[in-house]
C-alpha positions as CSV (number, residue, x, y, z in Angstrom):
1,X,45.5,-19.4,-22.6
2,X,44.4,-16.3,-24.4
3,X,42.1,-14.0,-21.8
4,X,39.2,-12.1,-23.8
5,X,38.3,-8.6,-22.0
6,X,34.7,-9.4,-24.1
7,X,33.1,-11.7,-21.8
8,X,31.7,-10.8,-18.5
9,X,30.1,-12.9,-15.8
10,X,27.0,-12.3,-15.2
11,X,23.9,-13.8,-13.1
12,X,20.0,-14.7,-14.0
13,X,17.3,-13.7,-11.5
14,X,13.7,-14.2,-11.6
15,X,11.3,-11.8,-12.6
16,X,8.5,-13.7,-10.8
17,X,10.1,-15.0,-7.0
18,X,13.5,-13.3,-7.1
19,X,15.9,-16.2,-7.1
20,X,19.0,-15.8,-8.4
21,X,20.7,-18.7,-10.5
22,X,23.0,-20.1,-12.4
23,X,26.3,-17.5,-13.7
24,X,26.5,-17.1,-17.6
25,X,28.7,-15.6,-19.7
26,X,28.0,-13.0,-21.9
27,X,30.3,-11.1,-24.6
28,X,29.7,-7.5,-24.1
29,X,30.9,-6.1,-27.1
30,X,28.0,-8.5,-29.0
31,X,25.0,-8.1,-26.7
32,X,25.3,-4.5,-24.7
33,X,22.0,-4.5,-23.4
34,X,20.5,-6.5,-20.7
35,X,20.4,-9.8,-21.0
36,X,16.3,-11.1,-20.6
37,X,16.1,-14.9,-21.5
38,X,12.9,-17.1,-20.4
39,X,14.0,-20.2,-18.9
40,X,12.5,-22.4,-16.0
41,X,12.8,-21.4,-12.5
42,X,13.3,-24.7,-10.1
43,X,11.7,-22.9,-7.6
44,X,8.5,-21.7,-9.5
45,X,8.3,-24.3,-10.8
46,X,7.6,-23.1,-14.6
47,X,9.0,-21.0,-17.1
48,X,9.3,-17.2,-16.6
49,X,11.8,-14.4,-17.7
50,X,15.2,-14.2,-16.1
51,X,16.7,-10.7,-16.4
52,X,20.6,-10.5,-16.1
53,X,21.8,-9.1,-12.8
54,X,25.6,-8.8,-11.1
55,X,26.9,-11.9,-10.0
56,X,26.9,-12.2,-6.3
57,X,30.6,-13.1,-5.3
């Protein structure tokens, strides 16, 4: 299997309680800025922005 040097692991954290979740994938050569995506937090239980972060290993 071919390995692409593009994509980088990344993690989503809450702008509103902090949480991190769920690692993504993102192709860096694509998308060099910070990734900022609004999708819904389990624990707030809503929808808030999710700013990209280092994935905690």
């Amino acid at each position: 299997m071919a390995k692409n040097e593009n994509r980088q692991f990344l993690g989503l954290k809450c702008s509103r309680c902090g949480k991190q979740i769920r690692p993504t994938i993102k192709n860096k050569k694509n998308t060099p800025d910070k990734l900022e995506i609004n999708k819904y937090c389990p624990s707030c239980h809503q929808v808030t922005l999710f700013k990209e972060t280092k994935l905690g290993k």
